[in-house]
KEKE-3310 file (N, C-alpha, C; in steps of 0.2 Angstrom, whole numbers, plus 5000, padded with zeros to 4 digits):
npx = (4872:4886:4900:4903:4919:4930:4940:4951:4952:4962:4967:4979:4982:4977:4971:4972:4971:4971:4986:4992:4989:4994:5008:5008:5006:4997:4994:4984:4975:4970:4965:4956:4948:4943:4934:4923:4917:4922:4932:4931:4919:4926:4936:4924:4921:4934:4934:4936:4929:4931:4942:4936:4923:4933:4939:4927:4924:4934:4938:4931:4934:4945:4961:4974:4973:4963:4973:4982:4976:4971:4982:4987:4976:4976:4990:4996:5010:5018:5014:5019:5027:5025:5016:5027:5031:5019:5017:5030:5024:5014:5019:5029:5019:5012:5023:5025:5011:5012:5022:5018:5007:5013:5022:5011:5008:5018:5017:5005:5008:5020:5012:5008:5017:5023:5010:5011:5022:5019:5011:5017:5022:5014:5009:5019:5021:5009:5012:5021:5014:5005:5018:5021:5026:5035:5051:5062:5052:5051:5064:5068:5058:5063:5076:5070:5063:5075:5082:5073:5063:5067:5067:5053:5052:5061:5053:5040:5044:5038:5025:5028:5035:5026:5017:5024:5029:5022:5015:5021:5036:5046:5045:5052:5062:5068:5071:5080:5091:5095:5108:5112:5100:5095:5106:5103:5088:5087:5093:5100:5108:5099:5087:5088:5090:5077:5068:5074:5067:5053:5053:5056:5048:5037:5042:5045:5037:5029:5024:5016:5007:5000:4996:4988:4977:4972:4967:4955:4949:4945:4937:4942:4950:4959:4972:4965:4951:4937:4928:4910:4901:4894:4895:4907:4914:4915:4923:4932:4938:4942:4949:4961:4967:4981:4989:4996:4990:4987:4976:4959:4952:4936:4931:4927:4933:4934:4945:4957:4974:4981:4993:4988:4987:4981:4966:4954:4952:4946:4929:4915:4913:4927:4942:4955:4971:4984:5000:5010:5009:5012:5026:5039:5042:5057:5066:5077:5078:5091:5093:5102:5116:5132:5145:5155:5162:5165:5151:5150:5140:5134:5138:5154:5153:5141:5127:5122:5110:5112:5100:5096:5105:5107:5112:5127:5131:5139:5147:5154:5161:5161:5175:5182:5196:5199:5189:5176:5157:5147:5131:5130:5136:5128:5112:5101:5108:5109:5119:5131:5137:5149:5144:5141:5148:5143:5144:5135:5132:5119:5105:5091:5091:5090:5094:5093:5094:5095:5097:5102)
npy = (5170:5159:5159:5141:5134:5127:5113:5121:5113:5105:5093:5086:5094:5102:5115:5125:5140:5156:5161:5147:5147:5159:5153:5141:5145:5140:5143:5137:5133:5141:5151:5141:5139:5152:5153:5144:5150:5144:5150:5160:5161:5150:5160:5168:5159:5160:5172:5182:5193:5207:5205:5193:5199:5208:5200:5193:5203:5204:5206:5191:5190:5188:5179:5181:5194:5191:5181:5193:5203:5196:5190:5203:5207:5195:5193:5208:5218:5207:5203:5205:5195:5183:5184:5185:5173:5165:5171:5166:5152:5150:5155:5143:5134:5137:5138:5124:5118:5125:5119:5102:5106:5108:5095:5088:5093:5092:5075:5071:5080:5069:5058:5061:5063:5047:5041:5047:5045:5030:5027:5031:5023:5009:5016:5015:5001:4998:5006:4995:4987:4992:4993:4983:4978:4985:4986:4999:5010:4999:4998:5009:5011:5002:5010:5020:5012:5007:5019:5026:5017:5005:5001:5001:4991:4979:4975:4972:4962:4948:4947:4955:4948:4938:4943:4948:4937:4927:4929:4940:4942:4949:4960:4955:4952:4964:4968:4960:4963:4977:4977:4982:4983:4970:4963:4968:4964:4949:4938:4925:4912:4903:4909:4916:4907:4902:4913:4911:4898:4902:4911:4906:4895:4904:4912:4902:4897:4884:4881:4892:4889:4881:4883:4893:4885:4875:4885:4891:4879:4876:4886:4899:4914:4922:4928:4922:4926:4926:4920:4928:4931:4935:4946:4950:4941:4943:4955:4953:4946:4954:4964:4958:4952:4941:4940:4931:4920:4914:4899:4893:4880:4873:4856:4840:4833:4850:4862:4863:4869:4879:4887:4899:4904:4911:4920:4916:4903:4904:4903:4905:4907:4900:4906:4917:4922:4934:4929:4938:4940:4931:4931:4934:4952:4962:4952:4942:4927:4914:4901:4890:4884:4885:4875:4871:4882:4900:4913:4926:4934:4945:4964:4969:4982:4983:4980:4962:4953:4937:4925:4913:4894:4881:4865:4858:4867:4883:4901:4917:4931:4944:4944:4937:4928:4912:4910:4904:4899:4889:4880:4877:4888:4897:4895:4902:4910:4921:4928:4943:4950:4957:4961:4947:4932:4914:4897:4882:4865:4861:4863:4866:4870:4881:4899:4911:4930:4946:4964:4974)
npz = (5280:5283:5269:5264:5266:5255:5246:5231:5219:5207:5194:5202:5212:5228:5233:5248:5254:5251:5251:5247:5234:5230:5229:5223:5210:5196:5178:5171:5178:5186:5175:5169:5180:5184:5170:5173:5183:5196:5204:5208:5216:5227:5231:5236:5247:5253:5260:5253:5246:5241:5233:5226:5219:5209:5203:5195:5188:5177:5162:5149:5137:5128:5131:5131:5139:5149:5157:5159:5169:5177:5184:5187:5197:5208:5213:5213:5216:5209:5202:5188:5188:5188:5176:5166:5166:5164:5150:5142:5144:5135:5124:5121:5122:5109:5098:5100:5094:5085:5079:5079:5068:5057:5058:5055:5041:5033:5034:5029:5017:5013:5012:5002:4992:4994:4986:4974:4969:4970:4960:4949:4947:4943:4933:4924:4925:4917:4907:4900:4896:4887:4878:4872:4861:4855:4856:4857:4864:4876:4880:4884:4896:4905:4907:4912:4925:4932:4937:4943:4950:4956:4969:4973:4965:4965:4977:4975:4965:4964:4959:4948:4939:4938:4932:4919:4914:4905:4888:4886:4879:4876:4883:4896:4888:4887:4899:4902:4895:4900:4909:4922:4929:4925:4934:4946:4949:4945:4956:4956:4946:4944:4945:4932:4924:4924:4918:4902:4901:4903:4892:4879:4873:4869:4860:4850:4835:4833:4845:4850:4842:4845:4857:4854:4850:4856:4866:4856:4855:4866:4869:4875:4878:4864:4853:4842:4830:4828:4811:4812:4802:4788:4781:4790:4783:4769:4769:4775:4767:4756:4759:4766:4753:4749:4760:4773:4782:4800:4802:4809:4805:4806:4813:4816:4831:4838:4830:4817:4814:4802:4790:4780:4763:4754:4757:4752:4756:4769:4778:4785:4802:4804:4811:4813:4814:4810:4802:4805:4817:4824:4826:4834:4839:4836:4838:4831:4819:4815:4804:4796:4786:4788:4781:4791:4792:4798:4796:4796:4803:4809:4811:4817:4833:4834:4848:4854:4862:4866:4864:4862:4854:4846:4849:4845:4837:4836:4842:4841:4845:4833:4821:4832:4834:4837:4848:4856:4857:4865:4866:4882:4884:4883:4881:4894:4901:4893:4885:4879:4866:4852:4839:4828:4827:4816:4817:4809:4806:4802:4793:4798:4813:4824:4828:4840:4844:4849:4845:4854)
capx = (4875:4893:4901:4907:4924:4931:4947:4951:4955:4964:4972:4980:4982:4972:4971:4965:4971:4976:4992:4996:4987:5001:5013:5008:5002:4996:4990:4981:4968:4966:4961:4949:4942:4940:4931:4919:4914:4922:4936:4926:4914:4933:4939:4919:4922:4940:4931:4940:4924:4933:4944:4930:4923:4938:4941:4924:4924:4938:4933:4936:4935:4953:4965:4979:4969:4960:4980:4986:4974:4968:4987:4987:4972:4979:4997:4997:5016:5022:5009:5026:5033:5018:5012:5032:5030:5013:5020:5035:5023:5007:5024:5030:5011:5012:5026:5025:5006:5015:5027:5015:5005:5019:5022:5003:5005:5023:5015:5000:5011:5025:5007:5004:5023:5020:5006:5012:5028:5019:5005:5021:5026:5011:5009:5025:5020:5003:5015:5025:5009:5006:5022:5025:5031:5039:5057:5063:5047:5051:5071:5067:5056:5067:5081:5067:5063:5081:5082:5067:5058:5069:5069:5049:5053:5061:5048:5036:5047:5036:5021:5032:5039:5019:5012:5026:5031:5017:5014:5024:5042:5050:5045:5056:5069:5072:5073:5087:5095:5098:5114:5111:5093:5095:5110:5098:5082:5090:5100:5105:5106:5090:5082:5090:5089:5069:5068:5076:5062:5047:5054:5058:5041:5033:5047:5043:5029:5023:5021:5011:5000:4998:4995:4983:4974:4971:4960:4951:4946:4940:4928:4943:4951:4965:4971:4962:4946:4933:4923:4906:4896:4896:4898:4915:4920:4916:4926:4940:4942:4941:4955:4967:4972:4990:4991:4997:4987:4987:4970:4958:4943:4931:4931:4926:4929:4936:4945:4962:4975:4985:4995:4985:4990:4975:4960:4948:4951:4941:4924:4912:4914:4933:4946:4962:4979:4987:5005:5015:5007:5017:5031:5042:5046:5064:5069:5080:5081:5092:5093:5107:5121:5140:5147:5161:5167:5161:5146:5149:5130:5131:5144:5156:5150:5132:5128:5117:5110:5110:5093:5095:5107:5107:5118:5131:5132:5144:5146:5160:5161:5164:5179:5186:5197:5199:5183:5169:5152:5144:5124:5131:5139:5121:5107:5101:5114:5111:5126:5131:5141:5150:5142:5140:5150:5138:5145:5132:5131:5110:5100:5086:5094:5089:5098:5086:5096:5091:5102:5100)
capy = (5163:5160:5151:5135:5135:5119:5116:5120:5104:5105:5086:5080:5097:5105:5123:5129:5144:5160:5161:5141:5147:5161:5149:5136:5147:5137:5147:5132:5130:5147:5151:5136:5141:5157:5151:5141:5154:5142:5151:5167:5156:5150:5169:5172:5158:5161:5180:5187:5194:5210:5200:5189:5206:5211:5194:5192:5207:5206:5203:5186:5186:5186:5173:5185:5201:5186:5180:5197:5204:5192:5191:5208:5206:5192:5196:5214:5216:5201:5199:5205:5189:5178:5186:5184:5164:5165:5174:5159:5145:5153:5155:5138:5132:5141:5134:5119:5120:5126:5110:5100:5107:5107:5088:5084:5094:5086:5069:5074:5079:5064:5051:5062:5059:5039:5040:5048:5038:5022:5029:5034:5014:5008:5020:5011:4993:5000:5008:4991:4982:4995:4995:4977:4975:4991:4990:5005:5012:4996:4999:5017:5011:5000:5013:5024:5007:5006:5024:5030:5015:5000:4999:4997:4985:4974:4975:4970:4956:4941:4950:4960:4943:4935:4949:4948:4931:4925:4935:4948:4939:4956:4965:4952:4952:4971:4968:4955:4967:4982:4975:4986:4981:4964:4962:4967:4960:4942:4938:4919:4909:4897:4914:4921:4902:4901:4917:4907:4894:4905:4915:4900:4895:4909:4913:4897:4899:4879:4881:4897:4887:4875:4886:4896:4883:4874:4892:4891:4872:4877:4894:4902:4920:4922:4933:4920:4931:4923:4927:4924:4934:4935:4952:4950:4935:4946:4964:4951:4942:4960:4969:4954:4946:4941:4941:4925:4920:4903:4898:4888:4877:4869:4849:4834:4838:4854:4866:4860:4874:4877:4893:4900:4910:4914:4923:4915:4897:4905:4900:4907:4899:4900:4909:4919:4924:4935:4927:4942:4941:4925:4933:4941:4958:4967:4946:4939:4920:4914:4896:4891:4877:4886:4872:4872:4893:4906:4917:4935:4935:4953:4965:4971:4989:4984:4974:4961:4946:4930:4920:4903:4892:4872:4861:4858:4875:4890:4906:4921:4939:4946:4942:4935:4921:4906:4911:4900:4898:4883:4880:4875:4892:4904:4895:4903:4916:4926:4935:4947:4950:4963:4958:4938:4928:4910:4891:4877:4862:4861:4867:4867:4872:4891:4905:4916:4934:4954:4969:4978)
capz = (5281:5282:5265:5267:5265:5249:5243:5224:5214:5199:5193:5210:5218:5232:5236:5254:5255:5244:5250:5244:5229:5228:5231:5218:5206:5192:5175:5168:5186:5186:5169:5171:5186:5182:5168:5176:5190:5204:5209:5212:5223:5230:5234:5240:5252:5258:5263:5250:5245:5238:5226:5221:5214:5206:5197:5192:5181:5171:5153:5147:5128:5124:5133:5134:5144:5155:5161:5164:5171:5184:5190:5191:5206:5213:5214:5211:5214:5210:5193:5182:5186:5186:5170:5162:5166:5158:5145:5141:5144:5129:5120:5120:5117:5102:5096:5101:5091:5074:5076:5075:5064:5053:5055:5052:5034:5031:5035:5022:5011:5011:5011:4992:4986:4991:4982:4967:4968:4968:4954:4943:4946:4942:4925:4920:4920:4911:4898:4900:4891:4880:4871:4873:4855:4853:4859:4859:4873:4883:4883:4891:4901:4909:4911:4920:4930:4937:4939:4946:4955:4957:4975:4972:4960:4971:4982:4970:4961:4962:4957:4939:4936:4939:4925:4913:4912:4899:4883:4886:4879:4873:4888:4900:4887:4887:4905:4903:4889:4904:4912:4928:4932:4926:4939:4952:4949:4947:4960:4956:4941:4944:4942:4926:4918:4922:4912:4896:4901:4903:4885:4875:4870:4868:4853:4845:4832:4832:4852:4849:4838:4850:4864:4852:4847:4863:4868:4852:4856:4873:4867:4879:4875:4862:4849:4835:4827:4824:4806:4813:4799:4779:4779:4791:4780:4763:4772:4777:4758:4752:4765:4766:4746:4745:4765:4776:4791:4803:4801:4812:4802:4811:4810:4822:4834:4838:4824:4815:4812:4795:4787:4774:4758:4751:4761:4748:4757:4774:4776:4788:4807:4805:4818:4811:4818:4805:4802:4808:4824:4828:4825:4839:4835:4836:4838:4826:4819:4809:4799:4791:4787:4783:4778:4795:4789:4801:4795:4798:4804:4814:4810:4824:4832:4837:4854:4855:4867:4863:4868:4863:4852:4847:4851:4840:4835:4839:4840:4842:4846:4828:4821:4838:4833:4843:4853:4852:4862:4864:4870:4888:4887:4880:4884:4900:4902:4890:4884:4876:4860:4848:4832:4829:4819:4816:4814:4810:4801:4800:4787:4801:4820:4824:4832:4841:4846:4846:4844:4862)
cpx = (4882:4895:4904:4913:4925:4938:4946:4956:4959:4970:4973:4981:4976:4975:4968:4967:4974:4984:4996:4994:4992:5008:5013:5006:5002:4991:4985:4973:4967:4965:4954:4944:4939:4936:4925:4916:4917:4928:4932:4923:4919:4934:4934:4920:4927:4937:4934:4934:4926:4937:4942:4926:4925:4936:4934:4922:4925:4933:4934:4935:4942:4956:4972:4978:4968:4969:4983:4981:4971:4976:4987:4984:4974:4985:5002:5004:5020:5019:5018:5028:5031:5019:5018:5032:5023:5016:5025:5030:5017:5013:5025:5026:5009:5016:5027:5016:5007:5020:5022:5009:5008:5022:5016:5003:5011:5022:5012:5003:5018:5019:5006:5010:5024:5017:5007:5017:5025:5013:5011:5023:5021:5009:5014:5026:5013:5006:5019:5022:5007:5010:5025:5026:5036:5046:5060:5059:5050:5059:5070:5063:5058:5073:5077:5064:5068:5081:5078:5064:5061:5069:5060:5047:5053:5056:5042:5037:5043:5029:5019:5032:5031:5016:5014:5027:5029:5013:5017:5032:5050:5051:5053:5064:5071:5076:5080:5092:5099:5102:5112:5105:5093:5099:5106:5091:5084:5095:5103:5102:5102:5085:5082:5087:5081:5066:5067:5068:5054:5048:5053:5053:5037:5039:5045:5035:5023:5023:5016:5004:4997:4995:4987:4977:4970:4967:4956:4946:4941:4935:4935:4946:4957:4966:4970:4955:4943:4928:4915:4898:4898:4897:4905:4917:4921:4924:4932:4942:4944:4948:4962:4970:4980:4991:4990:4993:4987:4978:4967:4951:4943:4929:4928:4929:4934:4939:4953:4966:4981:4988:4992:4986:4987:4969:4953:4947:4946:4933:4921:4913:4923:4937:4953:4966:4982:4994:5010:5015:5011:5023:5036:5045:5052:5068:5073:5082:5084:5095:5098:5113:5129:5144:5156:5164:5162:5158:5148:5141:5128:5137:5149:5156:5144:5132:5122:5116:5106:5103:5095:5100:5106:5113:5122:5133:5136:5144:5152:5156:5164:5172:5183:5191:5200:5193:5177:5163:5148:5135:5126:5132:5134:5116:5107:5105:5113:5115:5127:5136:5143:5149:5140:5145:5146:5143:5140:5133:5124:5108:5095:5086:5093:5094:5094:5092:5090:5097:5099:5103)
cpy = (5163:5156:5146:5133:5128:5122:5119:5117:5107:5099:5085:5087:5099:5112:5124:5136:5149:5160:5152:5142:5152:5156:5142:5138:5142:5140:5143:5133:5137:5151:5148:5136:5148:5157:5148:5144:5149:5146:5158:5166:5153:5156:5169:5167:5156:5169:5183:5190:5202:5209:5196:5195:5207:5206:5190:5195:5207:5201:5196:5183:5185:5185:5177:5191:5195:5187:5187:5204:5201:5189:5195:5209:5202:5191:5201:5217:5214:5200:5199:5197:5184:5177:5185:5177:5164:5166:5167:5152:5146:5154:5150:5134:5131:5137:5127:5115:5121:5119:5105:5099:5106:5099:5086:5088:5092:5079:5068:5073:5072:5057:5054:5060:5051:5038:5041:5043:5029:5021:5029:5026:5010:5010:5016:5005:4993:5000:5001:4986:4984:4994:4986:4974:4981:4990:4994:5010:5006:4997:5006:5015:5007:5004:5018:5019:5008:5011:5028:5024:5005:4998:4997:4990:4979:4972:4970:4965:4951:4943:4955:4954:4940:4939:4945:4941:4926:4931:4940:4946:4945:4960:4961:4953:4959:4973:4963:4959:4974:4977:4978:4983:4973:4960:4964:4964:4954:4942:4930:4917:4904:4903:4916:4912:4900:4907:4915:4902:4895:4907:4910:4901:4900:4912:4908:4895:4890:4878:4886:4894:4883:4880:4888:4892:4877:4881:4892:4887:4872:4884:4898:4908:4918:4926:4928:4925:4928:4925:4924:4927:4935:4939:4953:4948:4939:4953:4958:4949:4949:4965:4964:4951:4947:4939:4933:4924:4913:4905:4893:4885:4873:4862:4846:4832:4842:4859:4863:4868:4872:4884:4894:4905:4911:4914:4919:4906:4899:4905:4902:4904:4903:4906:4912:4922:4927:4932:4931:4943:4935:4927:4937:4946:4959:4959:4944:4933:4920:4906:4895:4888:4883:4881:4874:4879:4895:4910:4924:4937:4942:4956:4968:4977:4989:4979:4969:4955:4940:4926:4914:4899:4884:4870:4858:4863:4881:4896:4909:4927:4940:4948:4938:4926:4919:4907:4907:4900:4894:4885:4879:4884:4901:4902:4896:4907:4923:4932:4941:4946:4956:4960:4950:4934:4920:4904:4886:4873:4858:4866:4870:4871:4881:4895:4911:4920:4939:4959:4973:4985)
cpz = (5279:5277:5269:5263:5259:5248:5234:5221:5208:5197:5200:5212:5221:5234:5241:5256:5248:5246:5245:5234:5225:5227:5226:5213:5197:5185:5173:5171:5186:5181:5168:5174:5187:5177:5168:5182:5197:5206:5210:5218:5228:5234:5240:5247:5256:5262:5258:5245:5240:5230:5223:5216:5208:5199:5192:5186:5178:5166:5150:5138:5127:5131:5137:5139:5150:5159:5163:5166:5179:5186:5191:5196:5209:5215:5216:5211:5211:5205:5190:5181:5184:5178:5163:5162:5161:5151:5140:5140:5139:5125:5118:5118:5110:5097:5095:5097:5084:5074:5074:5071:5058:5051:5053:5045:5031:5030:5029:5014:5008:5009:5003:4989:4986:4988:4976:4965:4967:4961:4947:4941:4942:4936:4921:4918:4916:4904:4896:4895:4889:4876:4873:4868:4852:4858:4861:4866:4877:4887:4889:4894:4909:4914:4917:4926:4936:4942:4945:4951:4957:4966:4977:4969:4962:4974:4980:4964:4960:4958:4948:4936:4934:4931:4919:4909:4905:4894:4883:4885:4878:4879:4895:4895:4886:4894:4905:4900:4895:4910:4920:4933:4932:4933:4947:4953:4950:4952:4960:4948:4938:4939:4934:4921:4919:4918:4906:4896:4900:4894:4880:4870:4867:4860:4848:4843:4834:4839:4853:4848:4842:4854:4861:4851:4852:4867:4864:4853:4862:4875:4872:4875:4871:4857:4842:4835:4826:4819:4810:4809:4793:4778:4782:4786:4773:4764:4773:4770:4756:4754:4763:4760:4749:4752:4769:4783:4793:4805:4806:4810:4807:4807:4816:4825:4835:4832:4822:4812:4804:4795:4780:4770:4755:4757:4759:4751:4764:4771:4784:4795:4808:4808:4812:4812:4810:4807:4807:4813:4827:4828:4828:4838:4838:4838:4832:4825:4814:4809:4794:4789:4782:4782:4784:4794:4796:4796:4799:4797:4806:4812:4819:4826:4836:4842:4852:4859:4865:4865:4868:4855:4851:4849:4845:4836:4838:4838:4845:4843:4837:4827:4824:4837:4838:4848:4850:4860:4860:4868:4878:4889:4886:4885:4891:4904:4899:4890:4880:4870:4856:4841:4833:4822:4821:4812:4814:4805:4799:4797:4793:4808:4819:4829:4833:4846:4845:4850:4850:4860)
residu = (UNK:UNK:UNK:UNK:UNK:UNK:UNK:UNK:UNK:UNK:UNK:UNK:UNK:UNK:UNK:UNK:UNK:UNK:UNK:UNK:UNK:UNK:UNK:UNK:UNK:UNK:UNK:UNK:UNK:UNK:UNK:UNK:UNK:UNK:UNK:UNK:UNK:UNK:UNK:UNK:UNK:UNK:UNK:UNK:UNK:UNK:UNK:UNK:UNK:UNK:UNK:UNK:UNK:UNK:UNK:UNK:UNK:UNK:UNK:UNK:UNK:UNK:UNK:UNK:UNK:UNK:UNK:UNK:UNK:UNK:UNK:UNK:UNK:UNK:UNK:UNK:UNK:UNK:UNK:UNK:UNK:UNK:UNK:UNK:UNK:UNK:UNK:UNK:UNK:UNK:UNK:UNK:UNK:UNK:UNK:UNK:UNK:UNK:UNK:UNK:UNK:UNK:UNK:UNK:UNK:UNK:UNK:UNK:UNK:UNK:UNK:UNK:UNK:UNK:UNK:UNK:UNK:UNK:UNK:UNK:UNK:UNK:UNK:UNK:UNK:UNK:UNK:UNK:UNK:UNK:UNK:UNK:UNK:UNK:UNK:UNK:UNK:UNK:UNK:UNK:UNK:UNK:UNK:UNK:UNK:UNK:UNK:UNK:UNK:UNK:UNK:UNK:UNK:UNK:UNK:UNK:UNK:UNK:UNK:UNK:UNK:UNK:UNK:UNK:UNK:UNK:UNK:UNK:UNK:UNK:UNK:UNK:UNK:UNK:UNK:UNK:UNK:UNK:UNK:UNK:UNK:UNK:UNK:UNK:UNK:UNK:UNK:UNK:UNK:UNK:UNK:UNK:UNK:UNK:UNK:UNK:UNK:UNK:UNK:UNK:UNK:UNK:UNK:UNK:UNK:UNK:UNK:UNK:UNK:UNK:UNK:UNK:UNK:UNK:UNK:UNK:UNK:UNK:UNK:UNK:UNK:UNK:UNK:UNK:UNK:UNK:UNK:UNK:UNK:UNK:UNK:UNK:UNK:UNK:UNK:UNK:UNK:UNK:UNK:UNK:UNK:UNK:UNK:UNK:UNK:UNK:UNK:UNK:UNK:UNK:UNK:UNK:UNK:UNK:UNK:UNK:UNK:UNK:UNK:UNK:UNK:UNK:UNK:UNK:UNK:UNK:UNK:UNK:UNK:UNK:UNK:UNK:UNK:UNK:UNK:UNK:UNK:UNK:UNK:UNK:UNK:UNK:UNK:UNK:UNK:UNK:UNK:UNK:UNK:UNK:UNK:UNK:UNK:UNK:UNK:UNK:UNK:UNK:UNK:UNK:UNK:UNK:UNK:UNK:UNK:UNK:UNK:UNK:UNK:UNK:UNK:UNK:UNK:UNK:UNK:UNK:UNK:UNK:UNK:UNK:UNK:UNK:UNK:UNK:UNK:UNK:UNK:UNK:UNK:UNK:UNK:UNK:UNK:UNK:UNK:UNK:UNK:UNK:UNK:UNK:UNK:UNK:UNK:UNK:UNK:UNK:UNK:UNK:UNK:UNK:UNK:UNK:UNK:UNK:UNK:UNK)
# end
């Protein structure tokens, strides 16, 4: 029986004869179809029952023998030139295979230095509320802030500001203390003067108490202690003589706070805030009436930034005569200063700085 002649397909070509298959020779379709036994059945049903033969033998474990092998049969002159185009287009495959391989392992790898880059960021507002009463940790953290991950920073502004804002007063003001960062994190002076606004309070011990004591009153979390066992109350009388604390006894209703200088007034029930704890570390108040003189309050040599002033009260850069700074021209700004020299005429008015 005679075969029955077919084209050989490959995408949108057709093949009906071996000359068009000379003439179009494509490595891809005839790999393919040498692979799947149709062009053999092809060859057998062109008559070319001889070079069906041929091209069924060749061996096909290895890729490169197959290609120049089966031009050599079906070219046999003319393979060289086949077999040298083959050659060019298994070459550029290759490479074209190492590229991107090579993006897929630089991609890899640049998704591990965002990771780490945003883990290194993330470690550093950790350590931010670890040392949030240590100055010194939080100033260097700040300069590796700027240094290292400000443009995350940015990024993640409303969400830094969102954390730090409450209980963390030193931490923000480290952040105001770094001239470079502070100038890029704020960018207007709403910003910078709700800073002062957030800070303030949290400076001021009889606002503490309040804050404090208002969480006591509602069972809610705070740093008061409750004693709620004779052996606590015995182990605290016994650890703490001589020691100050703001206290909170239980009355009708809710608890009433006091400062307390002896241990032996606690009573079983009762809540207590050691005194130093209200106290902002590496802050500086100072209270004090010079009778109109300037106070040489800071010497000149050491920097430091103002928080907050009363009204009626002035301030200079040490020594600086004629120089004066009013509350219009602190609160809210926070400046800076070489030393401090201090005019007030209240016994009671505070002056809240810290040596940057």
């Amino acid at each position: 029986m005679k075969a029955i002649k077919f084209n050989l397909s490959y995408g949108n070509e057709r093949i009906k004869t071996l000359a068009e298959l000379k003439e179009n020779c494509n490595i891809d379709m005839l790999l393919e179809t040498l692979q799947n036994g149709l062009l053999v059945r092809w060859l057998t049903a062109q008559g070319e029952a001889d070079l069906a033969k041929k091209v069924g033998a060749i061996d096909k474990s290895d890729y490169r023998k197959i290609t120049k092998e089966l031009l050599k049969v079906l070219f046999s002159a003319e393979a060289g030139v086949y077999e040298q185009a083959a050659a060019e287009l298994f070459a550029m495959r290759e490479k074209e295979t190492k590229r991107l391989e090579t993006l897929c392992d630089l991609a890899g790898k640049e998704n591990e230095i965002i990771k780490q880059y945003h883990k290194g960021y993330d470690d550093m507002l950790e350590s931010l509320k670890a040392n949030k009463n240590d100055y010194p940790a939080l100033k260097a953290n700040m300069a590796t802030l700027y240094a290292q991950y400000r443009g995350l920073l940015l990024l993640d502004k409303k969400r830094f500001y969102d954390t730090f804002k409450d209980g963390y007063p030193l931490v923000l003001l480290a952040l105001m203390a770094n001239q470079q960062l502070c100038e890029c994190f704020f960018t207007s002076a709403d910003e910078v003067r709700q800073v002062y606004d957030d800070i303030i309070p949290q400076l001021q011990i009889d606002q503490m108490i309040k804050k404090i004591k208002l969480r006591v009153n509602h069972g809610e979390e705070s740093p008061a202690v409750e004693i709620e066992t004779e052996e606590q109350l015995q182990r605290f009388k016994a650890e703490n003589e001589g020691k100050m604390f703001l206290r909170f006894a239980k009355s009708s209703p809710g608890y009433n706070d006091s400062i307390c200088h002896t241990v032996q007034n606690f009573n079983l029930g009762d809540y207590y805030v050691p005194y130093e704890a209200l106290l902002a570390p590496h802050i500086k108040f100072f209270k004090g009436k010079t009778d109109a003189y300037w106070k040489d309050l800071e010497p000149k040599g050491k920097t430091f930034m103002i928080i907050s002033i009363q009204s009626g009260n002035k301030l200079r850069n040490a020594g600086a005569n004629g120089e004066e700074f009013s509350v219009d021209d602190i609160n809210g700004k926070f400046i800076f200063t070489d030393g401090i020299d201090y005019m007030s005429n209240s016994d009671t008015d505070k002056l809240i700085y810290m040596e940057v």
